[in-house]
C-alpha positions in Angstrom: 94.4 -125.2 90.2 91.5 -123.8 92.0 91.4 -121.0 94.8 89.0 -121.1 97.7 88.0 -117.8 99.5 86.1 -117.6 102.8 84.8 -115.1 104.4 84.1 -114.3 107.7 80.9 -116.3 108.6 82.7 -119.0 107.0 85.0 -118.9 110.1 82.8 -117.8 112.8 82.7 -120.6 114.8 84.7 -124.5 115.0 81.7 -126.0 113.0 81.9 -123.6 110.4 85.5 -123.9 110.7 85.5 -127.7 110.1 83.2 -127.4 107.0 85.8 -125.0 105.3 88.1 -128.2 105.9 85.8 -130.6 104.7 85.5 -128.1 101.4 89.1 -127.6 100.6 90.2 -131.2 100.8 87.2 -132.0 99.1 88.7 -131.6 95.9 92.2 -132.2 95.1 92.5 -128.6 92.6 91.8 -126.7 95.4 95.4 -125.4 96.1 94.9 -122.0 97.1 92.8 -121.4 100.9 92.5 -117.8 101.3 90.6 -116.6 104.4 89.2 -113.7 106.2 88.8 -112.8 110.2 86.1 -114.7 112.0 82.8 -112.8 111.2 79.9 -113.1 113.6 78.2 -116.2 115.3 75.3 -114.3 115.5 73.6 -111.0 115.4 74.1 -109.9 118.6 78.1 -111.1 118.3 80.7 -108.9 116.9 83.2 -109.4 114.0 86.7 -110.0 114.6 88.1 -107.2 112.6 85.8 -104.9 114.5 87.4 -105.9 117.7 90.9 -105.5 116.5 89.9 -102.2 114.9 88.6 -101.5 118.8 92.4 -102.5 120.0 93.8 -100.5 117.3 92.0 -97.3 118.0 92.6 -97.9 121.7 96.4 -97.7 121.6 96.3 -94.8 118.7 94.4 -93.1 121.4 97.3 -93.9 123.8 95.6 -96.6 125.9 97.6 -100.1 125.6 94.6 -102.1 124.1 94.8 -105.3 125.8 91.6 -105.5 127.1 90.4 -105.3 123.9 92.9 -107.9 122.6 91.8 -109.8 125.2 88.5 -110.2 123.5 90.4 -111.1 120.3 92.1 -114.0 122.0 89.0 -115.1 123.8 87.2 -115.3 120.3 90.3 -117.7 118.8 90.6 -119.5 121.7 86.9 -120.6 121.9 87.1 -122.0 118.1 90.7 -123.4 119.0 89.3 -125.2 121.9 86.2 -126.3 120.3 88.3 -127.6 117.4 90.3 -129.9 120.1 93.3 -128.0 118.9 96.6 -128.2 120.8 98.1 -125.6 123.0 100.6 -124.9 120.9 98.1 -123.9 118.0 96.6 -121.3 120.5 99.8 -119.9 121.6 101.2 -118.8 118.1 98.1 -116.9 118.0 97.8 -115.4 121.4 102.0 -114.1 120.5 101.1 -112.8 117.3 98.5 -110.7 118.8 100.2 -109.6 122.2 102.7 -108.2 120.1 101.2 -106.6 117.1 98.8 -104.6 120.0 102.0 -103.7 121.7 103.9 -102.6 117.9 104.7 -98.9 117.4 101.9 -96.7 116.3 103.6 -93.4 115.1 101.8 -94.4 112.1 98.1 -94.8 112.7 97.4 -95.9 109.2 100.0 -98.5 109.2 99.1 -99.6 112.7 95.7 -99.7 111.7 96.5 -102.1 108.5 98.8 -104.9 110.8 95.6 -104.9 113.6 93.3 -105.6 110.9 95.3 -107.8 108.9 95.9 -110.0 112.4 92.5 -111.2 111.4 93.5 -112.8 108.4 96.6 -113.8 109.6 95.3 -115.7 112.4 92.5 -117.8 110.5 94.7 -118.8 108.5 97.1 -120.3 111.6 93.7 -121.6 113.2 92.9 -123.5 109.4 96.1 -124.3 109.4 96.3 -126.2 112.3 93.0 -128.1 111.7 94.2 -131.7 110.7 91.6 -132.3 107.9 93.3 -129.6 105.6 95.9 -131.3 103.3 99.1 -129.0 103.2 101.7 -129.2 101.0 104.7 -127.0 100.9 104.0 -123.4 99.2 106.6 -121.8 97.2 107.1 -117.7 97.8 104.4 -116.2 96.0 104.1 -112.2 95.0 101.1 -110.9 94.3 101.2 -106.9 93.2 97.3 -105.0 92.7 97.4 -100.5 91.6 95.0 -98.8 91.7 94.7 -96.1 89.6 93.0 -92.5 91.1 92.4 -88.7 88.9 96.0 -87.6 89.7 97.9 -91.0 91.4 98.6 -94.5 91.4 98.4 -96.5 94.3 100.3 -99.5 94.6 99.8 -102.7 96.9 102.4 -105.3 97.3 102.5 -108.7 98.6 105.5 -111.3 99.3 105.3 -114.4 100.9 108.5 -115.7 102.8 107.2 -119.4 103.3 109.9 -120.7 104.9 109.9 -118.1 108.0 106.5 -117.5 107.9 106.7 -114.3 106.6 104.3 -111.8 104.7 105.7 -108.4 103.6 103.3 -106.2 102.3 104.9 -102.6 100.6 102.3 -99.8 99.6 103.4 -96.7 96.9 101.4 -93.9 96.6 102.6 -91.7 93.2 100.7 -88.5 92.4 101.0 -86.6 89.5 
């Protein structure tokens, strides 16, 4: 079993977005697609993670963020239409970013982490929905990383709910 990871300029854009397809299904071991925010198109474009940071910071600030989330949308929504994707692929997305930018942010740090993950998340609905990829039905998966400081251990969880859809993600800090 192989795992493919692709960064961001790997998902910049449809075309870029078609050759990721035309990579995975071009070998059958390749059961694993991990992938990261769209990156930039070009160098006068912007990442993006750095616009949901933008969104983030926004409504930690106490504004409500949607014009920035706007931006986020209009980005997906280009590479959704270029794809020749269906409505419904594009309004999964626009939902799970109208209501992560609306979420409670008496955490900051936490609020911070679900913006920037709706990066991830998303490319991986956008993939998803592009018909070259071959998809078979994933099991739940866990995936636990530490990291080990002077005086702590920091722990990152990850579960994956398949059938709802679902990715929990649980983070311990222990000093000592």
């Amino acid at each position: 079993m192989k795992v493919a990871k692709f960064g961001g300029s790997s998902l910049a854009s449809a075309a870029q977005v078609r050759k990721v397809g035309d990579i995975v299904t071009s070998d059958s071991a390749r059961k694993i697609v991990v992938v990261s925010a769209p990156g930039k198109r070009d160098k006068a474009d912007t990442k993006v993670t750095d616009l949901l940071i933008a969104a983030a910071e926004a409504r930690i600030a106490g504004g409500d963020g949607q014009a920035e989330i706007a931006r986020v949308i209009a980005r997906y929504a280009s590479i959704a239409e270029e794809l020749g994707l269906p409505a419904a692929a594009m309004e999964e997305i626009t939902r799970n970013l109208r209501e992560r930018v609306a979420m409670p942010c008496d955490h900051p740090a936490c609020f911070m982490d679900a913006m920037k993950a709706a990066g991830e998340d998303n490319s991986a609905r956008l993939v998803w929905s592009v018909g070259s990829v071959t998809r078979t039905a994933a099991p739940p998966l866990s995936i636990i990383h530490g990291e080990v400081g002077q005086r702590s251990l920091l722990i990152h969880a990850f579960h994956t709910f398949p059938e709802s859809g679902t990715v929990l993600r649980t983070q311990s800090l222990f000093e000592f």
